[in-house]
C-alpha positions in Angstrom: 66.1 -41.3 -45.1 63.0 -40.3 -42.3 60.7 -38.4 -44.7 60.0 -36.2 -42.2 63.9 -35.1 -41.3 64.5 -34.9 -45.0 61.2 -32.7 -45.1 62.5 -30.7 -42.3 66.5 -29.9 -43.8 64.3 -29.4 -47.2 62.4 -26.7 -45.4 65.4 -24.7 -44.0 67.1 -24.6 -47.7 63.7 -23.6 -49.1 63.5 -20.8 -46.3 67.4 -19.6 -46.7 66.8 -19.4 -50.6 63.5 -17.7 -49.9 65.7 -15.4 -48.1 67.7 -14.4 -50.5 65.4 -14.1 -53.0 63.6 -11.2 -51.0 67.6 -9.1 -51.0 68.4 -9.8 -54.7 65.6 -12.2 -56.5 66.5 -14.8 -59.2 67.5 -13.4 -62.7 65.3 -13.4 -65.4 66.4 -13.0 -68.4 67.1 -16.6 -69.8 65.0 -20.1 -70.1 67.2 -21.5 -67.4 65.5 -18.5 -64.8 63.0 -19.9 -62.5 60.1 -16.4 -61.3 59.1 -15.8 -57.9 55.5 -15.1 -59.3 53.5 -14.4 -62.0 53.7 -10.6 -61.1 57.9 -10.5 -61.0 59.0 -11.2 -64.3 60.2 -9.4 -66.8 59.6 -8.8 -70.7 63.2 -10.6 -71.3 62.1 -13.5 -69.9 58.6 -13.2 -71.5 60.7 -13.1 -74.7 63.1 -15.8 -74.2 60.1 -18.0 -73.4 57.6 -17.4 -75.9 59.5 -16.0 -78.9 62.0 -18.4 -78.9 60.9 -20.0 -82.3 60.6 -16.7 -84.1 63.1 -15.0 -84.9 63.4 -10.8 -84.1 59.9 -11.2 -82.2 59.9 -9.8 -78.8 57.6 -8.9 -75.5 57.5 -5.1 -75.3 55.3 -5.3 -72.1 52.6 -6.6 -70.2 50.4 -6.7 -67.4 48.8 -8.5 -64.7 45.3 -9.1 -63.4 43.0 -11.5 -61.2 46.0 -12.7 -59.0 44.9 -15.4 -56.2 46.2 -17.9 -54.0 45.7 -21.6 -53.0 48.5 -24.6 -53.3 49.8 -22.4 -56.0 50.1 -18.1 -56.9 47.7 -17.3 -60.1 47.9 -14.5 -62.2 46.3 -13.8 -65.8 48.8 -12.0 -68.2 48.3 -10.0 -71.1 51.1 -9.6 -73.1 52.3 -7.1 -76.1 55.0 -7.8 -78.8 57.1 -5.9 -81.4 55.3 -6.3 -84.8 57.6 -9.4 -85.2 55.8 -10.8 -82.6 52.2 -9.6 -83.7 52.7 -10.6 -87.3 53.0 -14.3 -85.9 50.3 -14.1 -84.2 52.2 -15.2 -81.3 50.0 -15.9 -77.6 48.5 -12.1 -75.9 46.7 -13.8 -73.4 48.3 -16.0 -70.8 48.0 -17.8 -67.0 50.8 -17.8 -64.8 50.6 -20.9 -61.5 53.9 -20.1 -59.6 55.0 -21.7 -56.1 55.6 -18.1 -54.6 54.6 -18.8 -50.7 56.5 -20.8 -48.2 53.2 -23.3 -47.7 53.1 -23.7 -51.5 56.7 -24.5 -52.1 56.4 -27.5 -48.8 52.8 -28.9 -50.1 53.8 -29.5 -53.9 57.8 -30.0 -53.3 57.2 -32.1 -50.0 54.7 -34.1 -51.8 56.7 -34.4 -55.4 54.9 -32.9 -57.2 57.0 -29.2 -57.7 57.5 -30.3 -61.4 54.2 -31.9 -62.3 52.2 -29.3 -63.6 55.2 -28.0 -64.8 56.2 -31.4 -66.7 52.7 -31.6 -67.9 52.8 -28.4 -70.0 56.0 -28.4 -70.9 56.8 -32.1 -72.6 53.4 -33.6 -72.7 50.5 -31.3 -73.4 52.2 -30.2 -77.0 51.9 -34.0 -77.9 48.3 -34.7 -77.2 44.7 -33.4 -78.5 42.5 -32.6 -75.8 41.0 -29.9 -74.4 42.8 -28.6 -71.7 44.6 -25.1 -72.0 47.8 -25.0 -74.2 51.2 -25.0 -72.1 53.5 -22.3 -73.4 56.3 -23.1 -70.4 57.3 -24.6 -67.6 60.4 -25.0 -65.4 61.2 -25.2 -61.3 64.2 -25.1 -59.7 64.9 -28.4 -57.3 67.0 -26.2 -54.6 64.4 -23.4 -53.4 61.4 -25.6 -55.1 60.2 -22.3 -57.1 58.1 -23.3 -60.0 56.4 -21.8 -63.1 54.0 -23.2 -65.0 52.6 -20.5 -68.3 49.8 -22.0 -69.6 46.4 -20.3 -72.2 44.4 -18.0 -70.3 41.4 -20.4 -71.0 38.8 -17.8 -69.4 39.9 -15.0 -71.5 40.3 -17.1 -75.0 37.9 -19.8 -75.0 35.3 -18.8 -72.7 35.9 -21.2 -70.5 33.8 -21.3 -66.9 34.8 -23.1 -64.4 32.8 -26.3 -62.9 31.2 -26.1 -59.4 31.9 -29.6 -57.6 28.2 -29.0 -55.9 26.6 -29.0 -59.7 25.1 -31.8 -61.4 26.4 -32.3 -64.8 24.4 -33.4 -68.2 24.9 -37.3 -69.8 26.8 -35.1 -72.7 29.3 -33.6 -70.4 30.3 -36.9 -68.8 31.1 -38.2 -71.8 32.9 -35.7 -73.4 34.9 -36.1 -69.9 35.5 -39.4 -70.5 36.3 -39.3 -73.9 38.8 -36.7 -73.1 40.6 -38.8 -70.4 40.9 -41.7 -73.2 42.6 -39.6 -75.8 45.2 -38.5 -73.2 45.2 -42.1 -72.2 45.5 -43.5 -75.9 48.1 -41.1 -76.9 50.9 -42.3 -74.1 49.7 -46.0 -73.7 52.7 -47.6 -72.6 55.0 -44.8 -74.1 58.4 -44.2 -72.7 57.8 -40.9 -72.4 56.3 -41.4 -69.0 58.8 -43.8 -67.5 59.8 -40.2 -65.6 56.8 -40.1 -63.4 55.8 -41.3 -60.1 53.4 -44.0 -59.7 50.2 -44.2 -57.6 51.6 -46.5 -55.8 54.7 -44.2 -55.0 52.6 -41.2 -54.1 51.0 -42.8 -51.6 53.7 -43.9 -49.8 55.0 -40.4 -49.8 51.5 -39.0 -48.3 51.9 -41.7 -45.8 55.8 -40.8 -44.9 54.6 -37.1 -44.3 51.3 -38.0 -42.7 48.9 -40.4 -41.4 46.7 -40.5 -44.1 44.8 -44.1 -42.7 44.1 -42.3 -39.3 43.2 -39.0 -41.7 40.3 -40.9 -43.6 39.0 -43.0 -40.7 38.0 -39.4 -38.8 36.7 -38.5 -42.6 34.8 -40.9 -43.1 33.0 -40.5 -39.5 32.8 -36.7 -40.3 30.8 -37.6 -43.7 28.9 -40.3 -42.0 26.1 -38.4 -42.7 26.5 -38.7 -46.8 27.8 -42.3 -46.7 26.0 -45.5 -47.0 25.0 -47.4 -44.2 26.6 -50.4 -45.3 30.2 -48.6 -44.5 29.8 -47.1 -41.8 32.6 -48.1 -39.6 34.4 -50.1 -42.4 37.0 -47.5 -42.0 39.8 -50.6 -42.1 38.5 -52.2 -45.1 38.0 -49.4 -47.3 41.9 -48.5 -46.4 42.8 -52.5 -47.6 40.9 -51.6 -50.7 42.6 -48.3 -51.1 45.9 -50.1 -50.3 45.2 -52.6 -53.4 43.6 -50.4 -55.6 46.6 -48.6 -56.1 48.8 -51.5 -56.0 46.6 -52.4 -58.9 46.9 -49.2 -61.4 50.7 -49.6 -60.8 51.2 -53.1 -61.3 48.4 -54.7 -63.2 47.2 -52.5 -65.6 49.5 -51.8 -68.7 50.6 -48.0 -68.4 49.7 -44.6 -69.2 49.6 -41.1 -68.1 47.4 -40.5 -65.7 45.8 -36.7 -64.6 46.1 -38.6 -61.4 43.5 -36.2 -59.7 40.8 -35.2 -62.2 37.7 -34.5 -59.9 34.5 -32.6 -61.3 36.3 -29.7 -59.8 39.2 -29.7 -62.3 37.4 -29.5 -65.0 35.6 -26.6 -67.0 33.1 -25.8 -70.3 34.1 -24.0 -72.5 31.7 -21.3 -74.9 31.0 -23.8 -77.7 30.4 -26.3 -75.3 33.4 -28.7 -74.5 34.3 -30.2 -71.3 38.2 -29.9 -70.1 40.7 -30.7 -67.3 42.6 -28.1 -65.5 45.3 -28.7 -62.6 47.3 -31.1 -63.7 49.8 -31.3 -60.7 49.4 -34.7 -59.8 50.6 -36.5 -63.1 51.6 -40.1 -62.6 51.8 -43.0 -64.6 49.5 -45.7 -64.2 46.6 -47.8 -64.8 43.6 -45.5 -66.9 40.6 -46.7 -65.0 42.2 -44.7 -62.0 41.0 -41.3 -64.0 38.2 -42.5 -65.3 36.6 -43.7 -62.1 37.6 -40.6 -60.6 36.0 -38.7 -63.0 32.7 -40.7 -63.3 32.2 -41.5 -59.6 32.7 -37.8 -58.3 31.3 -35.6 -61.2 28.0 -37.8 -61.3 24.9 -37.6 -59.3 24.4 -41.6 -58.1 21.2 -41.8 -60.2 23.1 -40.1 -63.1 25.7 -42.4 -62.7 23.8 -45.3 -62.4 21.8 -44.4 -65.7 25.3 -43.9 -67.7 27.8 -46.2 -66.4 28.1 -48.7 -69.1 27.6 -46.0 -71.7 30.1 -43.8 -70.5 32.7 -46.7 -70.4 31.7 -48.2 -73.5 32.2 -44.6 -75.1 35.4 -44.3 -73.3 36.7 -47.9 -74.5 35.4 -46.4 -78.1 37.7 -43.7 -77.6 40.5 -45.3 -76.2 41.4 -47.1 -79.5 41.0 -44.4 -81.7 43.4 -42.7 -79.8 46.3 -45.8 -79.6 45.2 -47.5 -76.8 44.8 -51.1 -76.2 41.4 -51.0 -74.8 40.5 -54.2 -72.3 37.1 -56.3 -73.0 34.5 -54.8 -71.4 33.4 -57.2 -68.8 37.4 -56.5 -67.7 36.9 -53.1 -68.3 34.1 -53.1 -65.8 35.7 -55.0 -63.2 38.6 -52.2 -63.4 36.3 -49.7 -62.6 34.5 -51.1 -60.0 37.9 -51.8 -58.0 39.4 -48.5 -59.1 36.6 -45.7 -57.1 39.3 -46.2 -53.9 41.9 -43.4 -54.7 39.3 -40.7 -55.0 37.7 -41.9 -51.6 41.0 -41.1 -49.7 41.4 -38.3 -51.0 38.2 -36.9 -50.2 38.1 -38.6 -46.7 41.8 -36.9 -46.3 40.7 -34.0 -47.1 37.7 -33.5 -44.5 39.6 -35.2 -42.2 42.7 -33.3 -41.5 43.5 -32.6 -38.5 43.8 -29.4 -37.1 47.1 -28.2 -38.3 47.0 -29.4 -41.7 45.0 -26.1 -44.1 41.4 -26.4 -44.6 41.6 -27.4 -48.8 38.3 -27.5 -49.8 34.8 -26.2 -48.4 32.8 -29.1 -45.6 29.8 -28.9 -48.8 32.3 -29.6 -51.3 33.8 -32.8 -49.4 30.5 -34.3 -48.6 29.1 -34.0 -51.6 31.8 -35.9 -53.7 32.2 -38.6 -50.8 28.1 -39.2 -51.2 28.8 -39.6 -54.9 32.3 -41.7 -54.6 31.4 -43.3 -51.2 27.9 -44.8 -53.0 29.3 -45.7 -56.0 31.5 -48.4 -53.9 28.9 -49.1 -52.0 26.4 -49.6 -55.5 29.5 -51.3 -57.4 30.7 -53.5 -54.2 34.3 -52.4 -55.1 36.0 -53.8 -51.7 33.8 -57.1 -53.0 35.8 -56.6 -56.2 39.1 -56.2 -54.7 38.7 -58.8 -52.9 39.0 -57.3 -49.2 
């Protein structure tokens, strides 16, 4: 079927179910209930959700704080339990990322990714030592695309601040980045666990059925010709070939893995004693690992930075990567890997400053052209189109 006419009978149901749920709202009582919001539920479902492995332990109440908006509702939650609930020790402090609005429900359930996050926290985050917050739930309902994901309030119990996209970062943070990325990587390396997700290869043919993503980044990359090497300028059809085969690449010729799929320097955050972690982890795919990593590296690094750490940062990551259960490549292939995977996180930055004008404003103009100087010159430094052969 037309993406687009499924998109549109998708968006009626979505708004008749919407609908309804403003004259009676979804129960909440059970594990099978899918909120509204962060703000809506009720200490039943709290219960149901986080006392379910001890016994007689309930929620007796709670309340909500620093609510906001963006491609998903946010709310912090502090909850209280019986003295069951308190003698476990069981989580007071919790963040809430609901699909609440209209706009939100289309974005993430027209782009599949309405169970990502919620996926993430629910079967995969328990398994794996990183630092990222701990998922406590996660569930969506595939008629009216409402989704939950109830994850650690990372702010409120490890001191976590947030990264700014603009800031440089230190040699110590990119590798605690990167090392980060290869434990996730390690832990599911060809695990059949993620046969369930979507490939990179398969998310960017649904972009491209809901949009014209190749006309999207040629206007981008003549709106950031400003921060973009000389030496592509106007190469707005060859960097789209290399897109095209990078991600044919990390789903086809690179052995597996689970991939944060869109872990920018703006995803990530330090925590009080000092650790680097990943946050917003809608866009889970499985795929090649040197599409995170050059992600990471090529848009959280000042070029000189970069340029400096490199090799170190992939030879630490490689380190990491078998400690964790991965099959780590030589390095020279390793390299080569890298090089031809900085493609993905072009488009998307390209995309995003070159929407057109009915598609939301996602990100702030100084945001986009800083990580297309870093992205866009790391291609240009590593002659990745060179290394894809385009």
């Amino acid at each position: 079927m037309n993406h687009k006419l499924w998109l549109l009978g998708r968006s009626v149901t979505v708004g008749t179910r919407m609908l309804g749920e403003k004259i009676r709202g979804p129960r909440l009582r059970s594990l099978d209930d899918v909120p509204i919001s962060g703000d809506k539920l009720t200490p039943e479902w709290l219960t149901a959700v986080l006392c379910r492995e001890v016994p007689g332990a309930e929620v007796s109440g709670f309340e909500t704080s620093n609510g906001s908006s963006g491609t998903s509702t946010r709310v912090a939650i502090r909850v209280e339990y019986n003295d069951v609930g308190t003698r476990a020790q069981l989580p007071t402090r919790l963040f809430a990322k609901t699909t609440t609005s209209f706009s939100q429900r289309i974005l993430l359930g027209g782009g599949k990714m309405i169970d990502g996050e919620t996926r993430f926290f629910r079967d995969f985050r328990p398994a794996v030592d990183i630092e990222a917050p701990i998922g406590y739930w996660g569930a969506s309902d595939p008629a009216s695309w409402r989704s939950i994901a109830l994850m650690e309030d990372i702010a409120a119990t490890r001191g976590a601040v947030f990264s700014e996209p603009t800031a440089s970062i230190t040699r110590e943070q990119a590798e605690d980045l990167v090392r980060n990325l290869a434990r996730l990587h390690g832990t599911f390396w060809e695990s059949e666990a993620i046969e369930v997700l979507n490939t990179p290869a398969y998310m960017l043919d649904v972009y491209l059925s809901a949009i014209d993503m190749k006309k999207r980044c040629e206007v981008g990359l003549r709106r950031a010709a400003e921060v973009v090497p000389p030496a592509l300028h106007g190469s707005s059809e060859r960097l789209w070939a290399g897109v095209e085969r990078a991600v044919t690449i990390a789903t086809e010729e690179i052995p597996p893995t689970l991939l944060h799929g869109d872990p920018h320097i703006g995803q990530t955050y330090r925590t009080s004693a000092g650790r680097m972690g990943f946050v917003d982890w809608q866009v889970v795919m499985r795929g090649g690992w040197a599409h995170d990593f050059a992600y990471t590296v090529n848009s959280g690094c000042e070029p000189e930075d970069r340029r400096a750490w490199d090799r170190d940062l992939l030879a630490a990551y490689l380190d990491e990567l078998g400690e964790a259960g991965g099959k780590p490549p030589a390095f020279d292939d390793a390299w080569l890997l890298y090089r031809q995977q900085s493609m993905f996180a072009y488009a998307a930055w390209a995309f995003t400053i070159g929407r057109a004008s009915y598609q939301p404003k996602m990100q702030s103009n100084e945001t986009c052209l800083t990580l297309l100087r870093r992205i866009t010159t790391a291609i240009d430094d590593n002659d990745s189109l060179g290394a894809l052969g385009v």
